[in-house]
N, CA, C and O atoms as a GROMACS GRO file, in nm:
protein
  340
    1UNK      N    1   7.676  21.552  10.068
    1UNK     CA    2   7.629  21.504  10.195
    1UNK      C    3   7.532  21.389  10.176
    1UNK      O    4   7.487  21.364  10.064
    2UNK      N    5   7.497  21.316  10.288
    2UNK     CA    6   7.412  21.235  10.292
    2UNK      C    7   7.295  21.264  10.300
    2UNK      O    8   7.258  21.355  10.374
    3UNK      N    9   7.184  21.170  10.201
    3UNK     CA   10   7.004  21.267  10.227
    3UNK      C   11   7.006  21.133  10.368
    3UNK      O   12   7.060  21.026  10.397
    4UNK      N   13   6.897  21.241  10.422
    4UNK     CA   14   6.781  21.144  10.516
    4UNK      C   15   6.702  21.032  10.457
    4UNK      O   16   6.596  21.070  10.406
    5UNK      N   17   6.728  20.893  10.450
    5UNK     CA   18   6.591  20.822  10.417
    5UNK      C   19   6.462  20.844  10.479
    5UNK      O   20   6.440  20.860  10.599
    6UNK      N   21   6.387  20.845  10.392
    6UNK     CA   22   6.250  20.886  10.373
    6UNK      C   23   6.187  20.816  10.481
    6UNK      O   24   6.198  20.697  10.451
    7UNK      N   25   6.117  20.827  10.609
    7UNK     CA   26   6.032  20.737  10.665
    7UNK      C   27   5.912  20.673  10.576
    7UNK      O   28   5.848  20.723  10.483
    8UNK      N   29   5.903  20.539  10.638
    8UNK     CA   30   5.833  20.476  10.553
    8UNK      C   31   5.667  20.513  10.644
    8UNK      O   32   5.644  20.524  10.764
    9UNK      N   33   5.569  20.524  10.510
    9UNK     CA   34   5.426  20.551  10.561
    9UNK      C   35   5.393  20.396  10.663
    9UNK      O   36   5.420  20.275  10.663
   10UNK      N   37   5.303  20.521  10.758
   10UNK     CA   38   5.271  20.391  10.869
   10UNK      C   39   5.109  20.314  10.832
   10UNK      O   40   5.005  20.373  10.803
   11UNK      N   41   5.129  20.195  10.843
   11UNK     CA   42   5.015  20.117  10.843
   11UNK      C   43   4.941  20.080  10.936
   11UNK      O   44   5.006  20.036  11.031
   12UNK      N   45   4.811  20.078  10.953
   12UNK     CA   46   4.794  20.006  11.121
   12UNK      C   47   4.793  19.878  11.044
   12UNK      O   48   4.756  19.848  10.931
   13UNK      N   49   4.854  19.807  11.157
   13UNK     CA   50   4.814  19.685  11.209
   13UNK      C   51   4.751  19.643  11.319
   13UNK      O   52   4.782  19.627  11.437
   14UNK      N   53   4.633  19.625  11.240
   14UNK     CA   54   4.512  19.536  11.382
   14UNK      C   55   4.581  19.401  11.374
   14UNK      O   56   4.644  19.339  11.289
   15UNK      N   57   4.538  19.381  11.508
   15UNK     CA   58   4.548  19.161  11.567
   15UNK      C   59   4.401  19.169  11.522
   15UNK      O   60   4.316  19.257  11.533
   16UNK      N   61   4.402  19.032  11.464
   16UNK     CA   62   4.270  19.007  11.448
   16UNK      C   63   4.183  18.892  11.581
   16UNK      O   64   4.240  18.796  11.632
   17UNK      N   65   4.066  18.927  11.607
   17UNK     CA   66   3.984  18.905  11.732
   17UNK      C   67   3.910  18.816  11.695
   17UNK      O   68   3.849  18.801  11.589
   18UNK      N   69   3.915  18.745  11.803
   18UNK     CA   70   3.841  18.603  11.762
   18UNK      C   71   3.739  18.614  11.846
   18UNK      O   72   3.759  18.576  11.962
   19UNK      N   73   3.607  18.667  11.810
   19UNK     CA   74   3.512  18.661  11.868
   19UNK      C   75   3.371  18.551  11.887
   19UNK      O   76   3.310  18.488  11.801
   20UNK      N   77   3.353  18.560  12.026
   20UNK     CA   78   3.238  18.451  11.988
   20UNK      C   79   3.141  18.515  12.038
   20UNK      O   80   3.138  18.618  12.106
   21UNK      N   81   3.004  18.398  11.970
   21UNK     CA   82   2.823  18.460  12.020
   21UNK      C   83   2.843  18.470  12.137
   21UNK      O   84   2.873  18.373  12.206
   22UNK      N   85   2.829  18.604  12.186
   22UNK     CA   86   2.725  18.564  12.380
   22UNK      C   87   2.619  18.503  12.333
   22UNK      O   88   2.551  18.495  12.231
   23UNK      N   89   2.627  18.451  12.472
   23UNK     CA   90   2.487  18.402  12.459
   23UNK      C   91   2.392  18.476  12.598
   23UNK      O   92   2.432  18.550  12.688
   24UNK      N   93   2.256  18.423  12.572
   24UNK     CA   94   2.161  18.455  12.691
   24UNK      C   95   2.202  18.431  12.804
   24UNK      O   96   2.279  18.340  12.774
   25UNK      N   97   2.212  18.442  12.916
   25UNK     CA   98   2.221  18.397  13.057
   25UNK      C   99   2.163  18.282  13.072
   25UNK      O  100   2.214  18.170  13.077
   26UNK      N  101   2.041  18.318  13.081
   26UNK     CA  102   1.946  18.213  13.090
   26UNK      C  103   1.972  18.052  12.949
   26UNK      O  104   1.946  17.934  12.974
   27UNK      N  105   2.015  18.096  12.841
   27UNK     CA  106   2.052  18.013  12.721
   27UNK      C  107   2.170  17.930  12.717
   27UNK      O  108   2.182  17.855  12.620
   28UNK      N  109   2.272  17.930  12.820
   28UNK     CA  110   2.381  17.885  12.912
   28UNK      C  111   2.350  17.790  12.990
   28UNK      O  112   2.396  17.677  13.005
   29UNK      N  113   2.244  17.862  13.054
   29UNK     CA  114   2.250  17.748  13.190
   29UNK      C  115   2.111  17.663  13.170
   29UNK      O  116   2.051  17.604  13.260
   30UNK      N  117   2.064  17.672  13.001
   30UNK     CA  118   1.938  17.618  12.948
   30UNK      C  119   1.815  17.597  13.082
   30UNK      O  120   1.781  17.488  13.128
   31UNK      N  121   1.772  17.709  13.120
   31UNK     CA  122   1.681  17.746  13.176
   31UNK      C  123   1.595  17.740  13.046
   31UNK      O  124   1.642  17.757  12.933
   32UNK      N  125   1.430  17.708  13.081
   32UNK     CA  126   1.375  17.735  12.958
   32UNK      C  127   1.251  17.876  12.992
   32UNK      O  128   1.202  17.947  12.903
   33UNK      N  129   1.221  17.889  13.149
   33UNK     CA  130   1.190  17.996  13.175
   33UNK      C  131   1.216  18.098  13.300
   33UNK      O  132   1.259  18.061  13.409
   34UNK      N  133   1.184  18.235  13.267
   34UNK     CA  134   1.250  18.249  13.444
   34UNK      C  135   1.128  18.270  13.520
   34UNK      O  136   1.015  18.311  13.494
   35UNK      N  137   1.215  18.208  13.668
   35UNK     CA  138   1.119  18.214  13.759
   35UNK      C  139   1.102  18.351  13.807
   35UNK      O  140   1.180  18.445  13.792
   36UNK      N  141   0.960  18.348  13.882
   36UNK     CA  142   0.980  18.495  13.940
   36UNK      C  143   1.005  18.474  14.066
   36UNK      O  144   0.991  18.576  14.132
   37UNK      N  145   1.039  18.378  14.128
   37UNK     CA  146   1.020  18.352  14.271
   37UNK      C  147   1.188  18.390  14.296
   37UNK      O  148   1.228  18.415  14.409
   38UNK      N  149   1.244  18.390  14.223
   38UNK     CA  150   1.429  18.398  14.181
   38UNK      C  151   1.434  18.527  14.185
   38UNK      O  152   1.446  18.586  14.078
   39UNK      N  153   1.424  18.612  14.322
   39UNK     CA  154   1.409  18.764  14.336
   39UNK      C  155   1.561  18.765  14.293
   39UNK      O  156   1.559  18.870  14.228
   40UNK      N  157   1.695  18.718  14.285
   40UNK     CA  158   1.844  18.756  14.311
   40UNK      C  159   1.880  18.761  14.142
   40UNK      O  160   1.973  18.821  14.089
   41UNK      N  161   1.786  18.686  14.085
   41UNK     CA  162   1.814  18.669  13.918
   41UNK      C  163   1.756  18.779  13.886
   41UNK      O  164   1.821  18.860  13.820
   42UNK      N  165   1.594  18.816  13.933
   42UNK     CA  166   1.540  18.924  13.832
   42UNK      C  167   1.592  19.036  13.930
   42UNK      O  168   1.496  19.113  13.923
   43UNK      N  169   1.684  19.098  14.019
   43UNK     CA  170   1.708  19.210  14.063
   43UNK      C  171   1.851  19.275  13.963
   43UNK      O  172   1.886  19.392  13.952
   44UNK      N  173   1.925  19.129  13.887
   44UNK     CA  174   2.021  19.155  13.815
   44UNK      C  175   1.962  19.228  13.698
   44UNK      O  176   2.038  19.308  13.643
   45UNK      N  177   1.826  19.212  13.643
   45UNK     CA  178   1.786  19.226  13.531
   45UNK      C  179   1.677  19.341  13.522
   45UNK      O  180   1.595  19.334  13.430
   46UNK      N  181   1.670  19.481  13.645
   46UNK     CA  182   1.635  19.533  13.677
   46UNK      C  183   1.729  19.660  13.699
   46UNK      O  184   1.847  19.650  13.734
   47UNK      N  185   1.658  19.796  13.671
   47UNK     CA  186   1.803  19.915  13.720
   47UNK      C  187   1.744  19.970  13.878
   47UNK      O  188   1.655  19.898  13.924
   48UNK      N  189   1.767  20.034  13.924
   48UNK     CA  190   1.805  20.099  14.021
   48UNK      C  191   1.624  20.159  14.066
   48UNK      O  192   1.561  20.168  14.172
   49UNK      N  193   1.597  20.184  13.934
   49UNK     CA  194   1.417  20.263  13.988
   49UNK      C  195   1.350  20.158  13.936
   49UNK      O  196   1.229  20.167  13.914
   50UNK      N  197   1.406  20.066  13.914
   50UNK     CA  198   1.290  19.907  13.909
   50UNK      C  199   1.227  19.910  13.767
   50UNK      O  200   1.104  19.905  13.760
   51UNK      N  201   1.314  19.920  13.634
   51UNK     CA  202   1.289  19.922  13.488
   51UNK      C  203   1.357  19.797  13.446
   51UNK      O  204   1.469  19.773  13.491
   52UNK      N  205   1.314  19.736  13.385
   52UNK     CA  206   1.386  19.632  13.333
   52UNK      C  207   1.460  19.676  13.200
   52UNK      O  208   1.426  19.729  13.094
   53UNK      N  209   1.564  19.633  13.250
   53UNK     CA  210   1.712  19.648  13.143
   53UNK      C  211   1.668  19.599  13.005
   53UNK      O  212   1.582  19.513  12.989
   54UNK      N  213   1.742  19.667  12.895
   54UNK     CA  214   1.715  19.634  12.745
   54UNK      C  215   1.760  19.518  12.715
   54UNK      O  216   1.841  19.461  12.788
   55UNK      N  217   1.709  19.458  12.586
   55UNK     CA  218   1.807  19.354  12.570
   55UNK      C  219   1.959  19.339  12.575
   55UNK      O  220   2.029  19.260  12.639
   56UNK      N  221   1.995  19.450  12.478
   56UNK     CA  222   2.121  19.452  12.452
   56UNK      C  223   2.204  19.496  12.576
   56UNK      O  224   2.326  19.487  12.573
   57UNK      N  225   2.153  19.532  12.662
   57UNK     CA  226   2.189  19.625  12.802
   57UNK      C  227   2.222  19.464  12.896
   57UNK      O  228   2.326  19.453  12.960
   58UNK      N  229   2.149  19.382  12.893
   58UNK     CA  230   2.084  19.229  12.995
   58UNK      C  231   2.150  19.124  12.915
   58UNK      O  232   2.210  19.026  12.961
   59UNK      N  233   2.132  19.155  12.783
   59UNK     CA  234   2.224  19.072  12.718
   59UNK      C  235   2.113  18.921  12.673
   59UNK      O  236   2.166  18.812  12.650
   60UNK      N  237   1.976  18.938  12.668
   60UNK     CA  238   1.869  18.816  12.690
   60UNK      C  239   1.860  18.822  12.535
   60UNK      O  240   1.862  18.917  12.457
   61UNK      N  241   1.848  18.685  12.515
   61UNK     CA  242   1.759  18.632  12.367
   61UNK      C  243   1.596  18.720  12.354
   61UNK      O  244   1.564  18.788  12.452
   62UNK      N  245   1.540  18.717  12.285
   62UNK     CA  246   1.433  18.767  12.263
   62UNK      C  247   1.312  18.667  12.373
   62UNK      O  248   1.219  18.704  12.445
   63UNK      N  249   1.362  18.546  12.346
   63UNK     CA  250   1.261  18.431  12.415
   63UNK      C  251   1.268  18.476  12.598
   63UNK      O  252   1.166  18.503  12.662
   64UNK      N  253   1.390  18.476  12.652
   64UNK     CA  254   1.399  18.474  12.759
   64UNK      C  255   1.398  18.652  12.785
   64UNK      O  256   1.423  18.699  12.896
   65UNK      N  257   1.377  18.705  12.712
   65UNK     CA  258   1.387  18.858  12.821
   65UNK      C  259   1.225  18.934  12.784
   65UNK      O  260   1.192  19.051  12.805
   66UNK      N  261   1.129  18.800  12.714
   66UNK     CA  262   0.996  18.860  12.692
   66UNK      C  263   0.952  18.762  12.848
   66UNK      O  264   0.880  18.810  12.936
   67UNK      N  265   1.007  18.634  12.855
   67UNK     CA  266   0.963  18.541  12.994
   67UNK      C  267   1.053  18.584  13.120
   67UNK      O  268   1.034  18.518  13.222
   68UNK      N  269   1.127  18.665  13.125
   68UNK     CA  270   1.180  18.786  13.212
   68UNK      C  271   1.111  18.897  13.234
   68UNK      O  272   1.117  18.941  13.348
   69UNK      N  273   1.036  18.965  13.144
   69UNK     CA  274   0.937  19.062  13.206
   69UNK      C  275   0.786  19.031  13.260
   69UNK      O  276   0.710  19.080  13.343
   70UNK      N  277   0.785  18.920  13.165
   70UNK     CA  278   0.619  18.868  13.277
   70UNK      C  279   0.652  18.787  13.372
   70UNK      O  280   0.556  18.717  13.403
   71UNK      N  281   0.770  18.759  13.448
   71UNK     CA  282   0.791  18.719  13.557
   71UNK      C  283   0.812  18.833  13.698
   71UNK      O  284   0.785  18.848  13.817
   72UNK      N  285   0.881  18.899  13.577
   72UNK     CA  286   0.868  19.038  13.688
   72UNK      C  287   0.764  19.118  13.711
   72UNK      O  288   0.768  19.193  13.808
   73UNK      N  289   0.630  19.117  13.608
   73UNK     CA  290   0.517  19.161  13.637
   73UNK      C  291   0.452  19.040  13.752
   73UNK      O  292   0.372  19.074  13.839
   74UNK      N  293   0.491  18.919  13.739
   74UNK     CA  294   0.419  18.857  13.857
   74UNK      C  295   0.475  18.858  13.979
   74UNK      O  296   0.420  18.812  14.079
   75UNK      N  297   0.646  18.938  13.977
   75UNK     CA  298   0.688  18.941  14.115
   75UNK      C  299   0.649  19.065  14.196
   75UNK      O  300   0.635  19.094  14.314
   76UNK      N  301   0.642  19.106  14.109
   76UNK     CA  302   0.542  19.272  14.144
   76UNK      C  303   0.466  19.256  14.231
   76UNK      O  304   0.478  19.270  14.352
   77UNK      N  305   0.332  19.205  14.133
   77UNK     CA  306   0.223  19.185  14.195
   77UNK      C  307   0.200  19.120  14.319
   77UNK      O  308   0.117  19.157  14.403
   78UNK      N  309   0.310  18.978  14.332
   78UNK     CA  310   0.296  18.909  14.437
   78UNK      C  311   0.362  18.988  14.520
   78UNK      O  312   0.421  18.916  14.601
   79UNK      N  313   0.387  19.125  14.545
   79UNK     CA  314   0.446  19.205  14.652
   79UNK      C  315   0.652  19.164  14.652
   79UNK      O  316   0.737  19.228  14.714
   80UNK      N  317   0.674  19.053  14.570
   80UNK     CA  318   0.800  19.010  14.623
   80UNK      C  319   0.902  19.092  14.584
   80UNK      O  320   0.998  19.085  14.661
   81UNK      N  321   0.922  19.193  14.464
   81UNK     CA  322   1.001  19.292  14.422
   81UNK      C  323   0.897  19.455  14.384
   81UNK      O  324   0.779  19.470  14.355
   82UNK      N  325   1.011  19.551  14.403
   82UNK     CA  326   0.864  19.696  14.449
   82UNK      C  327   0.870  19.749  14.282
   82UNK      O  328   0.956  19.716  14.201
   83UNK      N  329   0.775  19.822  14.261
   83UNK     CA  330   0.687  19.877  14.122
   83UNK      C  331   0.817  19.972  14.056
   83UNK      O  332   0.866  19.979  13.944
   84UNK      N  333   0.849  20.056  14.220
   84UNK     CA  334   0.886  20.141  14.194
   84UNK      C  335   1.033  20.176  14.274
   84UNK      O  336   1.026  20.147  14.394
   85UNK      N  337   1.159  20.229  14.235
   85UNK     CA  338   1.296  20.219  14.345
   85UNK      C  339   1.316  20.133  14.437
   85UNK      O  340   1.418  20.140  14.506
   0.00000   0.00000   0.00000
């Protein structure tokens, strides 16, 4: 009789991904700081009980998401976004 040929062992094959740097938000549209008066920018960069998002979460360079939180401490203060929810 005839044997069965043997299946041949499977390999993966990955596609290989051509990835590029994100960049900052702000590092795009070469902003060099953020405003705080830009309540619609820093509400993106804020969660739900009014914490500001991580880097890696916001996606900010180190430069722009340290001049992202003292903007949001001055929008605070100036009453224009709340402390708290």
């Amino acid at each position: 009789m005839f044997k069965k040929p043997k299946p041949k062992p499977r390999t993966a094959k990955r596609k290989q991904r051509v990835v590029e740097a994100s960049k900052c938000r702000f590092c795009r549209e070469k902003t060099v700081a953020v405003d705080f008066k830009d309540i619609p920018t820093l509400q993106k960069l804020v969660t739900a009980q009014g914490k500001l998002f991580s880097r890696k979460r916001s996606g900010n360079c180190a430069m722009h998401q340290r001049s992202s939180s003292i903007a949001l401490k001055r929008a605070r203060f100036m009453a224009l976004m709340p402390f708290v929810g």
